[in-house]
Short mmCIF file of the C-alpha atoms (twelve columns), coordinates in Angstrom:
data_MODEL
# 
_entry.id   MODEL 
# 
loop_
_atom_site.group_PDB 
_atom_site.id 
_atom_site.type_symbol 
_atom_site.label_atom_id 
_atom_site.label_alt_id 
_atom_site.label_comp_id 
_atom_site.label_asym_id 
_atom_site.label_seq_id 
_atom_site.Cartn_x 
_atom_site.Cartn_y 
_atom_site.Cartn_z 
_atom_site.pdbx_PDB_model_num 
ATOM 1   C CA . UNK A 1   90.822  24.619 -21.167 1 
ATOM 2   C CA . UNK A 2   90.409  21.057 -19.826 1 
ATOM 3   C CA . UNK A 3   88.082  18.863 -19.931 1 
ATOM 4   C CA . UNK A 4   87.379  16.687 -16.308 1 
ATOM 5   C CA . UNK A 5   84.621  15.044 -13.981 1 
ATOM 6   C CA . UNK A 6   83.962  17.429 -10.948 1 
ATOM 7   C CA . UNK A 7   83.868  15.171 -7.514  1 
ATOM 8   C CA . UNK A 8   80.619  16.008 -5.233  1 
ATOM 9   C CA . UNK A 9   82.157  15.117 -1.962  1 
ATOM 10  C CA . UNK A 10  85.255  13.891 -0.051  1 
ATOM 11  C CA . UNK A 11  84.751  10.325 -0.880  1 
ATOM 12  C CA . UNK A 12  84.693  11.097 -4.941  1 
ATOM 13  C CA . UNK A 13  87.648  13.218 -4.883  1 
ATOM 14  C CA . UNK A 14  89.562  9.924  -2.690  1 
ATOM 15  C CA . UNK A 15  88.369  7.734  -5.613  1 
ATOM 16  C CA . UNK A 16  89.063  10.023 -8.203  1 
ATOM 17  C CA . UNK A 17  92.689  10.526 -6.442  1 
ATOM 18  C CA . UNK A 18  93.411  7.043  -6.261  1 
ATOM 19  C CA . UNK A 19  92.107  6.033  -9.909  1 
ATOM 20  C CA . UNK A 20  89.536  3.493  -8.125  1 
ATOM 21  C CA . UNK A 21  86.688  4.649  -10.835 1 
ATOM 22  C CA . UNK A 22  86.952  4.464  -14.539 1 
ATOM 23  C CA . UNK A 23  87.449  7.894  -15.529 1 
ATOM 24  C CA . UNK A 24  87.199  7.040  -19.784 1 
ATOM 25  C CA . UNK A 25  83.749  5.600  -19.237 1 
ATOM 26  C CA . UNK A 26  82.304  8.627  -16.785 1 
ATOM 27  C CA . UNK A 27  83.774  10.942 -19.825 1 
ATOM 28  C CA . UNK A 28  82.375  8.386  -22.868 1 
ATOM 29  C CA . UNK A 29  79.050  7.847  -20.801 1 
ATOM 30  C CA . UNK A 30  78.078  11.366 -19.223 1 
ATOM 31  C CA . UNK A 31  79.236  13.259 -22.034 1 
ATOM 32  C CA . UNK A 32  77.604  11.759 -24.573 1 
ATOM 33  C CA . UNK A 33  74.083  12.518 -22.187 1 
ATOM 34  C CA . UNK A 34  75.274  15.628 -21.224 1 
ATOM 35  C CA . UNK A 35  76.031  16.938 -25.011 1 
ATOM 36  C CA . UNK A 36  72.388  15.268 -26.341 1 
ATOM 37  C CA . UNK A 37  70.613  16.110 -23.475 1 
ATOM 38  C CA . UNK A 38  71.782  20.317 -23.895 1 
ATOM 39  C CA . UNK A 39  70.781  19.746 -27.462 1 
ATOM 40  C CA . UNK A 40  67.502  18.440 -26.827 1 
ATOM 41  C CA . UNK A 41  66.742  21.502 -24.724 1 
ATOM 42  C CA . UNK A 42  67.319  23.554 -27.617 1 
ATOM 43  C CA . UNK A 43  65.656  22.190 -30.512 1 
ATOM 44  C CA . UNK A 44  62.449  20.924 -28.143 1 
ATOM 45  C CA . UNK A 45  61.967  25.081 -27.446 1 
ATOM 46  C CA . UNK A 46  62.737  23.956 -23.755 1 
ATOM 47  C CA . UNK A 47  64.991  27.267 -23.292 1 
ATOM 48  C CA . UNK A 48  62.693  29.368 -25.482 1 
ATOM 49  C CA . UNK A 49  59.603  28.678 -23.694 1 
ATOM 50  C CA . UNK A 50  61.377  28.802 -20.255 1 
ATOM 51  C CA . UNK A 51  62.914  32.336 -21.167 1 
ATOM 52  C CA . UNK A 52  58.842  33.541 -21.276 1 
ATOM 53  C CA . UNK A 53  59.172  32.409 -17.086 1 
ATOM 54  C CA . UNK A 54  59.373  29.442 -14.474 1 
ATOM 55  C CA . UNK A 55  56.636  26.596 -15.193 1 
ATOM 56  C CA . UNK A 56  55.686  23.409 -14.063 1 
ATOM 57  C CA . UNK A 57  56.753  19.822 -15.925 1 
ATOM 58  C CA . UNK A 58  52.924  19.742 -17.283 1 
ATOM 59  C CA . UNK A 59  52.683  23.253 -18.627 1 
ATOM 60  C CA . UNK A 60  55.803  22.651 -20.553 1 
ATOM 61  C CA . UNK A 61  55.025  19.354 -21.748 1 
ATOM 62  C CA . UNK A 62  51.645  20.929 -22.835 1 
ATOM 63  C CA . UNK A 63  53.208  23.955 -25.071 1 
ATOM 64  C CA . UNK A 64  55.607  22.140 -26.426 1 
ATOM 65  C CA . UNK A 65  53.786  18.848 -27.521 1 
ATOM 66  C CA . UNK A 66  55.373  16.322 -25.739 1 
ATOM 67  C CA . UNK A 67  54.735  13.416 -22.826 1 
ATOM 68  C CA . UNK A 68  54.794  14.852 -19.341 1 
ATOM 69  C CA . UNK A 69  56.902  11.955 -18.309 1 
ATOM 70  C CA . UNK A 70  59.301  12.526 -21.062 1 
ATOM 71  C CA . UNK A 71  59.889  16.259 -20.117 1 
ATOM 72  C CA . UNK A 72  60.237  16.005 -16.578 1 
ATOM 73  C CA . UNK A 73  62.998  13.563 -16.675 1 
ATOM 74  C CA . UNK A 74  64.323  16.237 -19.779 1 
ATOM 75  C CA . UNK A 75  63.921  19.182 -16.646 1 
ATOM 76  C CA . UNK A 76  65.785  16.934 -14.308 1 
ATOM 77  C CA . UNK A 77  68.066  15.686 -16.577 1 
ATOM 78  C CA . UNK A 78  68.920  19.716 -17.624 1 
ATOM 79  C CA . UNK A 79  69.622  20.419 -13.945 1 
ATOM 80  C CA . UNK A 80  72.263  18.225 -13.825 1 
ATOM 81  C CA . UNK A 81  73.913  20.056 -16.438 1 
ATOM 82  C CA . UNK A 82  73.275  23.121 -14.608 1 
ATOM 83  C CA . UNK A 83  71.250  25.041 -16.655 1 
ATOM 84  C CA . UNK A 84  67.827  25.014 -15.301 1 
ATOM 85  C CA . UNK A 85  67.026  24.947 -11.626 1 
ATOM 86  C CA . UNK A 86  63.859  24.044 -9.749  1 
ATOM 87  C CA . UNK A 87  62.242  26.595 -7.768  1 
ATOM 88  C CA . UNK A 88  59.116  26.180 -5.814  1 
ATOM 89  C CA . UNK A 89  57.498  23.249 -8.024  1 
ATOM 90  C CA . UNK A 90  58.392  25.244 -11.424 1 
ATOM 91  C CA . UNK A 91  61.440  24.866 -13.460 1 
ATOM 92  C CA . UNK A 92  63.543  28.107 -15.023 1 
ATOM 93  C CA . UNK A 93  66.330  28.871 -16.549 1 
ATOM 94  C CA . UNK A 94  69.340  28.874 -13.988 1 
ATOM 95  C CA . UNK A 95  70.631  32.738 -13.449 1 
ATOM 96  C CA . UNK A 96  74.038  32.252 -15.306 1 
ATOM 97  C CA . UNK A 97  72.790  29.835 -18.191 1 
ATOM 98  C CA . UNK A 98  69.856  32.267 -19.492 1 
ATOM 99  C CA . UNK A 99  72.192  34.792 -21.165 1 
ATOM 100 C CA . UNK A 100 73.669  31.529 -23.603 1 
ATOM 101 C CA . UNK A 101 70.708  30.043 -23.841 1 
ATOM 102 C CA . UNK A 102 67.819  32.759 -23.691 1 
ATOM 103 C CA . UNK A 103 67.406  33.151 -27.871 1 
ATOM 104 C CA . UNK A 104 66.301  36.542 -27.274 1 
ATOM 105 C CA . UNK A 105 69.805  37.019 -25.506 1 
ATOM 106 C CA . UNK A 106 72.764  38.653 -28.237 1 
ATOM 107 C CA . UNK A 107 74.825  35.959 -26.578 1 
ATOM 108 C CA . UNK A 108 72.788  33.188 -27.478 1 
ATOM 109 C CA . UNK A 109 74.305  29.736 -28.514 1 
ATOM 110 C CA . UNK A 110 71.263  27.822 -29.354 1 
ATOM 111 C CA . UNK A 111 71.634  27.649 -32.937 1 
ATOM 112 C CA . UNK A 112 75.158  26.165 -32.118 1 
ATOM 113 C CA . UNK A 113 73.714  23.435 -29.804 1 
ATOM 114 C CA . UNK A 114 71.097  23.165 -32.623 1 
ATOM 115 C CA . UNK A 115 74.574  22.886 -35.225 1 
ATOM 116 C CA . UNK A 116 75.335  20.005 -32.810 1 
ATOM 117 C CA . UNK A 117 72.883  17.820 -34.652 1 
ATOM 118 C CA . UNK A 118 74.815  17.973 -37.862 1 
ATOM 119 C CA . UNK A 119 77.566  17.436 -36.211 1 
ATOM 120 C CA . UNK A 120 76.872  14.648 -34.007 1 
ATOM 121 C CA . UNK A 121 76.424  12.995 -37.394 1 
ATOM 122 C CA . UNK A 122 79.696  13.717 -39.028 1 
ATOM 123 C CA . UNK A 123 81.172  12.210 -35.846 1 
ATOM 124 C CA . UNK A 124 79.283  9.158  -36.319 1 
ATOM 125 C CA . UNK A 125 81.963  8.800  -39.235 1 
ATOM 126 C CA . UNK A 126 85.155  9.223  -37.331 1 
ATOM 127 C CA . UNK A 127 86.250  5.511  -37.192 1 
ATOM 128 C CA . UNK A 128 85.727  5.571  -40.919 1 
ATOM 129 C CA . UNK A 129 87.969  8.425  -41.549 1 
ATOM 130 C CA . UNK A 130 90.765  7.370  -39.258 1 
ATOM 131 C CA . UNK A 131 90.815  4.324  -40.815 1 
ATOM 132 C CA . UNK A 132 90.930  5.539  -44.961 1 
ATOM 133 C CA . UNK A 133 92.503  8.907  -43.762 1 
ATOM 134 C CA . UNK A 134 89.401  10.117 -45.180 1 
ATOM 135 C CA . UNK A 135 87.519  13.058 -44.115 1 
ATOM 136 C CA . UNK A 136 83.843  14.086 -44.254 1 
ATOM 137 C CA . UNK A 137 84.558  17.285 -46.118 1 
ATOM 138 C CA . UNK A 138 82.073  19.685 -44.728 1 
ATOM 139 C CA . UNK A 139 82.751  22.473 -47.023 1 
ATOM 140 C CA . UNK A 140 81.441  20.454 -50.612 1 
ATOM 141 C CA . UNK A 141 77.975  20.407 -49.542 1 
ATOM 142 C CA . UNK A 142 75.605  21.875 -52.505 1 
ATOM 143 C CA . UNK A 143 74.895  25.705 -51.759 1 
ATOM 144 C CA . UNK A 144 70.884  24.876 -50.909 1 
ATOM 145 C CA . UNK A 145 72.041  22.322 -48.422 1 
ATOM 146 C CA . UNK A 146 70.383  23.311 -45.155 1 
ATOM 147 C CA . UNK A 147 73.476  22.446 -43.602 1 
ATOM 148 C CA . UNK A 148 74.977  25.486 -44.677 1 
ATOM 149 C CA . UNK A 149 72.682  27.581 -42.935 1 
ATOM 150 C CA . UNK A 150 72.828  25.883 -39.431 1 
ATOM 151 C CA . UNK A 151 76.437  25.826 -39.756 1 
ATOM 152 C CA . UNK A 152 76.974  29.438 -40.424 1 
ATOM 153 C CA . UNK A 153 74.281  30.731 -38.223 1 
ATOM 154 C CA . UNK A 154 76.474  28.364 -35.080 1 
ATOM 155 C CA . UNK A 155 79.602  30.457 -36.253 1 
ATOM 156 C CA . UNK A 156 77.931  33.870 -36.365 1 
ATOM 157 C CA . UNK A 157 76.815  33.503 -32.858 1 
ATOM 158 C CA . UNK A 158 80.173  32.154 -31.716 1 
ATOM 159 C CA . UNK A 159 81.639  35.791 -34.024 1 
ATOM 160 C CA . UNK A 160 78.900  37.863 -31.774 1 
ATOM 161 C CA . UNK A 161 80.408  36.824 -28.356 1 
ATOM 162 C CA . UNK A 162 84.309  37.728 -29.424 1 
ATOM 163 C CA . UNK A 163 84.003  40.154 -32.215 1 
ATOM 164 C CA . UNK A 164 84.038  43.160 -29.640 1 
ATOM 165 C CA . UNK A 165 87.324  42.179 -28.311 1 
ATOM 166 C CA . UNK A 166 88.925  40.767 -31.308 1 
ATOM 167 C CA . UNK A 167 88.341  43.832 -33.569 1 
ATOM 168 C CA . UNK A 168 89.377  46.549 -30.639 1 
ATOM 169 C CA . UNK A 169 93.031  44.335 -30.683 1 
ATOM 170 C CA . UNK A 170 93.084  44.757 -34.556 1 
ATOM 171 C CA . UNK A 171 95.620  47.727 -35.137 1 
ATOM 172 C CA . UNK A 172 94.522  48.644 -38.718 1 
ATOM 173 C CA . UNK A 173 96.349  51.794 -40.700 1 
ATOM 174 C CA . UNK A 174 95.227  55.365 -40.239 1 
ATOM 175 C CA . UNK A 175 92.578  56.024 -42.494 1 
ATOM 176 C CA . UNK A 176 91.789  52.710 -43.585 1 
ATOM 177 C CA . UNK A 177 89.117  52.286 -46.286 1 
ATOM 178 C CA . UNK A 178 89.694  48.510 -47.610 1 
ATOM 179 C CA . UNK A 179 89.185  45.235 -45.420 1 
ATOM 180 C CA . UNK A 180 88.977  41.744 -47.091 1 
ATOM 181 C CA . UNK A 181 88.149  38.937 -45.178 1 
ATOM 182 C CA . UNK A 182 89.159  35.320 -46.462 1 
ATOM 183 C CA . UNK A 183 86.409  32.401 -45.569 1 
ATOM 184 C CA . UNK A 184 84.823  34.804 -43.480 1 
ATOM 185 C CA . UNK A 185 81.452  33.375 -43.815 1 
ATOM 186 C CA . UNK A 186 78.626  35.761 -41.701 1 
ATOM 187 C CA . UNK A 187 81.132  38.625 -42.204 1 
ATOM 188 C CA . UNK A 188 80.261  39.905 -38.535 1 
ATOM 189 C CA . UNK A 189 84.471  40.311 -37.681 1 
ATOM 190 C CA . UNK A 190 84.572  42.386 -40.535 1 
ATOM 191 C CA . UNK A 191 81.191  44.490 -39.817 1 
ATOM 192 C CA . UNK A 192 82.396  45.281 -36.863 1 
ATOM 193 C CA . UNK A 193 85.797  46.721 -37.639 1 
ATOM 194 C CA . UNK A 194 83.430  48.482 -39.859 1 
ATOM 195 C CA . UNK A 195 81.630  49.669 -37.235 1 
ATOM 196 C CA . UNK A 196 84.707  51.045 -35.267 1 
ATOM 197 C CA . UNK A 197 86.249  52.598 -38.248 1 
ATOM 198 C CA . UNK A 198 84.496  55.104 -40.420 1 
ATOM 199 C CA . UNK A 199 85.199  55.208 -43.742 1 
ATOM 200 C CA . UNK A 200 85.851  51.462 -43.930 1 
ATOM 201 C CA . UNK A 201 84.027  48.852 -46.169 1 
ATOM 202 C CA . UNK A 202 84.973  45.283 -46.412 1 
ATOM 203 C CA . UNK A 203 84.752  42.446 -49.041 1 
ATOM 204 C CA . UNK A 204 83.752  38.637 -47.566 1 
ATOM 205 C CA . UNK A 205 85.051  36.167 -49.870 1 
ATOM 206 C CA . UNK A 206 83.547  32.414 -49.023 1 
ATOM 207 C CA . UNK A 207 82.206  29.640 -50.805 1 
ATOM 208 C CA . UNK A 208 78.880  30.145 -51.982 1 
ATOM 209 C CA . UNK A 209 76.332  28.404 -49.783 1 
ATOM 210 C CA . UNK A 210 78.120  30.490 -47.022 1 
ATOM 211 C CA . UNK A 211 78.017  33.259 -48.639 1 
ATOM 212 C CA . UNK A 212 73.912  33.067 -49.417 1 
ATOM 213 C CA . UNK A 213 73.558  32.860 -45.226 1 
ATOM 214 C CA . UNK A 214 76.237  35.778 -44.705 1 
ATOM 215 C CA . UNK A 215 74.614  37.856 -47.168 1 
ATOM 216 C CA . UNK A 216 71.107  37.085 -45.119 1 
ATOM 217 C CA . UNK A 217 73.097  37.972 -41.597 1 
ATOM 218 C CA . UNK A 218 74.730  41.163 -42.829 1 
ATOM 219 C CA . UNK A 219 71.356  42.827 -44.275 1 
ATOM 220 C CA . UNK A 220 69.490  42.220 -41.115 1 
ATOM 221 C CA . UNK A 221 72.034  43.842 -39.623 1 
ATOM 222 C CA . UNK A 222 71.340  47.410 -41.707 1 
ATOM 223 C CA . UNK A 223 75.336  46.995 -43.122 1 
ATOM 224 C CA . UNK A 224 75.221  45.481 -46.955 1 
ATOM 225 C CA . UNK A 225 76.747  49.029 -47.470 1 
ATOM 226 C CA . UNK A 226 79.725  47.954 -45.491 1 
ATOM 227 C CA . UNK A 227 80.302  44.681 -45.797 1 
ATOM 228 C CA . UNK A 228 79.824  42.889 -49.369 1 
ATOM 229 C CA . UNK A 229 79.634  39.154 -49.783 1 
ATOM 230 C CA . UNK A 230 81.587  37.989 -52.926 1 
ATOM 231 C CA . UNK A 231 81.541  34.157 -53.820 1 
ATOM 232 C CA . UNK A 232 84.716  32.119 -54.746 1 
ATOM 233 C CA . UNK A 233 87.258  29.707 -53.151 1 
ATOM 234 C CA . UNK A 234 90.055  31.470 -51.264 1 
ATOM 235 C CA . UNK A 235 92.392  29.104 -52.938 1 
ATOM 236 C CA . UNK A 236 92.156  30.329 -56.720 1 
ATOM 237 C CA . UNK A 237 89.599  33.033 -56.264 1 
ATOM 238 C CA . UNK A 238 90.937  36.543 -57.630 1 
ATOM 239 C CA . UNK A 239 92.007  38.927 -54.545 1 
ATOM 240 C CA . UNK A 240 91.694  42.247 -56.010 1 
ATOM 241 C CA . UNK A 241 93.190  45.075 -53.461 1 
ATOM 242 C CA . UNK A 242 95.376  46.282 -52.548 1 
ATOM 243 C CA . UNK A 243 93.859  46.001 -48.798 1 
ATOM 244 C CA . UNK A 244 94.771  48.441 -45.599 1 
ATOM 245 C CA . UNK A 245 94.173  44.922 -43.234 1 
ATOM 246 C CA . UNK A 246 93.174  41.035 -44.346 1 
ATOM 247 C CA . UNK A 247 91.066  38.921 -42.121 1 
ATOM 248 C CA . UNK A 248 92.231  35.246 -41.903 1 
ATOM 249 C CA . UNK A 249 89.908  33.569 -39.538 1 
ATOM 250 C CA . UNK A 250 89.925  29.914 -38.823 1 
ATOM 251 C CA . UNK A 251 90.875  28.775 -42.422 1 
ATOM 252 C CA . UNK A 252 94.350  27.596 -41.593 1 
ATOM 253 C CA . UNK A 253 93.068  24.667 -39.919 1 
ATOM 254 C CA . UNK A 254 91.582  23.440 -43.322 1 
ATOM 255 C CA . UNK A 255 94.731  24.071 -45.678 1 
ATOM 256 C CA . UNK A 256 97.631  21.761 -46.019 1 
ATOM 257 C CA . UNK A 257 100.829 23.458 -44.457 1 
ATOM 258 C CA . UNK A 258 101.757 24.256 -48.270 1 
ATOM 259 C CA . UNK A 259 97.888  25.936 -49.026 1 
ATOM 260 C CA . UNK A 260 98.764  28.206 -46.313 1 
ATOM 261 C CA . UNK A 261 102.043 29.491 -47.657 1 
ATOM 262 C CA . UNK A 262 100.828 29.964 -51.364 1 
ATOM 263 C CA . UNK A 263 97.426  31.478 -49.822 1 
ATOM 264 C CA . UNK A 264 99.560  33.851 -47.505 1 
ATOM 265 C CA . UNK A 265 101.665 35.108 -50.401 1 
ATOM 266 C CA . UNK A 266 98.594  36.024 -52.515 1 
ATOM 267 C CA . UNK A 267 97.333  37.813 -49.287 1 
ATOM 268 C CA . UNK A 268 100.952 39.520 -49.191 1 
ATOM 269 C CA . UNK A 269 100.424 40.848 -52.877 1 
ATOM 270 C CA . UNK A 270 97.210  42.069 -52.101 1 
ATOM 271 C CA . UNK A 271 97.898  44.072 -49.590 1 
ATOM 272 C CA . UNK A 272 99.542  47.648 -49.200 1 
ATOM 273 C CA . UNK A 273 102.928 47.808 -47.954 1 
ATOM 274 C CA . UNK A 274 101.995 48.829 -44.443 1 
ATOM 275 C CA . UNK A 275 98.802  46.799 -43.802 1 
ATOM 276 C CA . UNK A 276 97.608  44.610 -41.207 1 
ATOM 277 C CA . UNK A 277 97.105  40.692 -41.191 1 
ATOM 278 C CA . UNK A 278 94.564  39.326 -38.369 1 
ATOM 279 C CA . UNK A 279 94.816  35.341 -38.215 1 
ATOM 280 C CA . UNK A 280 92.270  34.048 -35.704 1 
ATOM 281 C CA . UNK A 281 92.772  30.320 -35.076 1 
ATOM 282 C CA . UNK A 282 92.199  27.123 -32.395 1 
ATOM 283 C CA . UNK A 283 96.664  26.872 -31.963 1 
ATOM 284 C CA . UNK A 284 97.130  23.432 -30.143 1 
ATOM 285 C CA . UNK A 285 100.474 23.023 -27.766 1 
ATOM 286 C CA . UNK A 286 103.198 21.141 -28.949 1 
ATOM 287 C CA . UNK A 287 102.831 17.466 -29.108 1 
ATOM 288 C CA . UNK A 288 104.957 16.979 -25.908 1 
ATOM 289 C CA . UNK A 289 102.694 18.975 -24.193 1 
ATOM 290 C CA . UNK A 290 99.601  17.208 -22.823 1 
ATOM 291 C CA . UNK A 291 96.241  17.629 -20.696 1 
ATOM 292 C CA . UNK A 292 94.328  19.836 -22.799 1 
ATOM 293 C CA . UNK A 293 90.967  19.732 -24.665 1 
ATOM 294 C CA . UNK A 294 92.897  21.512 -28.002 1 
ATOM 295 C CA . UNK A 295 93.953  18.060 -29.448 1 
ATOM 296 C CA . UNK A 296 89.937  16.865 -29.616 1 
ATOM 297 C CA . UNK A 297 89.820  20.478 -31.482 1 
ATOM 298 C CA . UNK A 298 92.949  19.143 -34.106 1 
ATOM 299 C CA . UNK A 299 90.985  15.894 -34.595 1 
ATOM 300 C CA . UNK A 300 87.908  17.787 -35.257 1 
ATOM 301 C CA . UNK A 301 89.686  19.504 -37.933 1 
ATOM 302 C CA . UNK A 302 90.954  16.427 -39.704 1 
ATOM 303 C CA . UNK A 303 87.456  14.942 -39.054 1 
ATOM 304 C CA . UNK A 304 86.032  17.652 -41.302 1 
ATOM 305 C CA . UNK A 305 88.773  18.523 -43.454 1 
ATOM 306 C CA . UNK A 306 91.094  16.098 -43.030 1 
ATOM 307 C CA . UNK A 307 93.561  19.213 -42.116 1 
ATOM 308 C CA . UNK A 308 94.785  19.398 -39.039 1 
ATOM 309 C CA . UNK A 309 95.101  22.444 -35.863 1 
ATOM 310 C CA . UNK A 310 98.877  23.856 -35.895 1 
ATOM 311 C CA . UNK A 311 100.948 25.191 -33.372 1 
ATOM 312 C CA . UNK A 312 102.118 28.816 -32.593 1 
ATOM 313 C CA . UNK A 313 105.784 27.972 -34.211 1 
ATOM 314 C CA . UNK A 314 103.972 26.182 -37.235 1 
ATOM 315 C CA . UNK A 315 101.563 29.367 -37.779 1 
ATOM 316 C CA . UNK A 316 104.437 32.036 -37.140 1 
ATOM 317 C CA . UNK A 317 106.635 29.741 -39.835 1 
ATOM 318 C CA . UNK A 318 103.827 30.076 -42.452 1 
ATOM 319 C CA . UNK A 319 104.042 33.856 -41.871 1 
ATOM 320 C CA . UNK A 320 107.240 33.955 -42.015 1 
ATOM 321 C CA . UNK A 321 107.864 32.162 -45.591 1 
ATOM 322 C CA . UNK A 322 105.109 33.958 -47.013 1 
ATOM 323 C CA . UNK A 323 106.817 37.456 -46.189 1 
ATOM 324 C CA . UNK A 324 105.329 38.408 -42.730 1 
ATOM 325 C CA . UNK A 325 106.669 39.740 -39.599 1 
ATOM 326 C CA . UNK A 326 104.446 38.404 -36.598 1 
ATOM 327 C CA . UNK A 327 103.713 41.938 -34.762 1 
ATOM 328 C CA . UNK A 328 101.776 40.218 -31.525 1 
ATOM 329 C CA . UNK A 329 99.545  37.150 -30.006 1 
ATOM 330 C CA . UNK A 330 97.037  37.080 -27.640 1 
ATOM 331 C CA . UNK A 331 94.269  34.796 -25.893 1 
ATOM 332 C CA . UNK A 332 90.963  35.349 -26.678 1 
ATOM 333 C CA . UNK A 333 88.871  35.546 -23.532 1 
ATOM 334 C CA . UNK A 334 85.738  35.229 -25.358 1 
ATOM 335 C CA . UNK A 335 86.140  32.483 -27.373 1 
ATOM 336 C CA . UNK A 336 88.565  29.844 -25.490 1 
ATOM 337 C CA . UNK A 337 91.566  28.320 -26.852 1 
ATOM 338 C CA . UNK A 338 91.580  30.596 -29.568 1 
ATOM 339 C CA . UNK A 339 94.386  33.020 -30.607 1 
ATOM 340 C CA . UNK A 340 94.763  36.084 -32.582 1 
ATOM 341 C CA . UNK A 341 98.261  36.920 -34.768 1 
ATOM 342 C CA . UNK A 342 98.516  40.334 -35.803 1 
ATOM 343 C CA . UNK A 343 100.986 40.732 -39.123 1 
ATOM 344 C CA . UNK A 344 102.626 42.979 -41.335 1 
ATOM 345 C CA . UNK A 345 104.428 42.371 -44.474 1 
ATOM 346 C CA . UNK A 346 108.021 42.323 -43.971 1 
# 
């Protein structure tokens, strides 16, 4: 995926052709209104109220408790980022935005824009941690830190758009009963293997302010007899098995390349002989490579936990010292830039 300005008209696409406009200040300048403006909409109730139907600047203004000045130019503003349209004097959700942003929807993504305010925060910080080499360390908040809860409610509805298709490319062994997923947070990858496979329960093991949220998700789901929530660090915490398949999903972007070796040998110990390893991570191109939005994703990463995002060849040489034989990779189509490994000891 990249990111880019889309020209309106012939004489945009000349200027934009022949560099005559300054592309790094449309991106520094419209994105940052774009991004606030989409998180406005969110935690104002601006999408929630407009899923109830079309209304007017004033009626909005007047149910949500702002000025009517101040949510017009929100409406407007919202348009531009093309997802609400105005229709006969009344403003609505826009046909292809309401399923994201409808929190009713199952593919809602309002607590993630919601998420955004946290994260527009750490951001704030990024100068600071390029400089020291420093990161912000979001993973040593106290377990009552609100935080945790926006943070792992933003993953579980990113886990609700992809888990479909990521669990039906999961080849686990015949008659599976034991899944353990590493960092896995809201647990919803491994409820819905759970789901596809009878007979098969799975242990979440996660820090423990994620693990008080994933506990929350999984029992209003109807599955705590699946899926169990167990707290502990992945690094030192005792594995237990052996396991029939291992979820690894998005943690290798916070380990050092040496963490994920001595992490991916415990996993190999744990499991039995024949199992499956699923490792679901943002892989960047090589460093030669250029034009994509992946390297904002790697300084993300080292913005957060001063790790870093790895390429294919770095991931399949982690497997590889740590005793596995790379089986397949694919694309995920729901979830953008993301790839899934499937494993097996060698």
């Amino acid at each position: 995926m990249r990111l880019g300005l889309k020209a309106d008209n012939l004489l945009e696409r000349v200027a934009d052709f022949l560099n005559l406009a300054p592309q790094p200040l449309a991106h520094a300048f419209f994105g940052m209104m774009a991004s606030r403006t989409l998180m406005a909409g969110a935690r104002l109730g601006v999408y929630a109220a407009l899923a109830d139907g079309a209304a007017t600047a004033e009626a909005l203004a007047a149910r949500l408790k702002t000025s009517t000045e101040g949510m017009r130019a929100l409406l407007e503003a919202l348009i531009a980022c093309e997802v609400v349209e105005l229709h006969r004097g009344r403003f609505r959700l826009a046909p292809r935005a309401r399923r994201w942003l409808d929190p009713r929807s199952p593919q809602a993504i309002t607590s993630f824009l919601e998420f955004n305010y946290a994260q527009w925060d750490w951001w704030g910080q990024l100068e600071n941690a390029v400089k020291s080499g420093q990161s912000v360390d979001i993973h040593q908040f106290a377990p009552d830190d609100p935080r945790w809860r926006d943070y792992i409610q933003a993953m579980y509805q990113l886990a609700r758009l992809a888990s479909p298709e990521v669990a039906s490319a999961i080849p686990l062994p015949r008659g599976a009963r034991h899944l353990l997923d590493l960092g896995g947070a809201h647990g919803w990858y491994a409820a819905e293997l759970c789901r596809m496979h009878r007979g098969l329960k799975a242990t979440v093991v996660d820090l423990e302010g994620s693990v008080r949220v994933g506990r929350d998700i999984i029992a209003q789901a109807g599955l705590s007899h699946r899926v169990t929530h167990k707290e502990g660090d992945v690094l030192t915490a005792e594995l237990g098995g052996p396991y029939d398949g291992v979820l690894l999903f998005q943690v290798m972007h916070h380990l050092t390349p040496a963490q994920n070796v001595a992490l991916l040998r415990r996993v190999r110990g744990a499991m039995v002989s024949r199992g499956t390893l699923a490792v679901l991570e943002y892989l960047r191109e090589e460093r030669e490579m250029q034009g994509t939005s992946a390297p904002l994703i790697g300084l993300h990463y080292f913005l957060t936990s001063g790790a870093a995002s790895y390429t294919p060849a770095e991931v399949e040489g982690f497997l590889d010292d740590a005793g596995f034989k790379v089986q397949s990779t694919r694309p995920i189509r729901h979830l953008p830039l993301q790839t899934l490994i499937i494993a097996q000891p060698d």
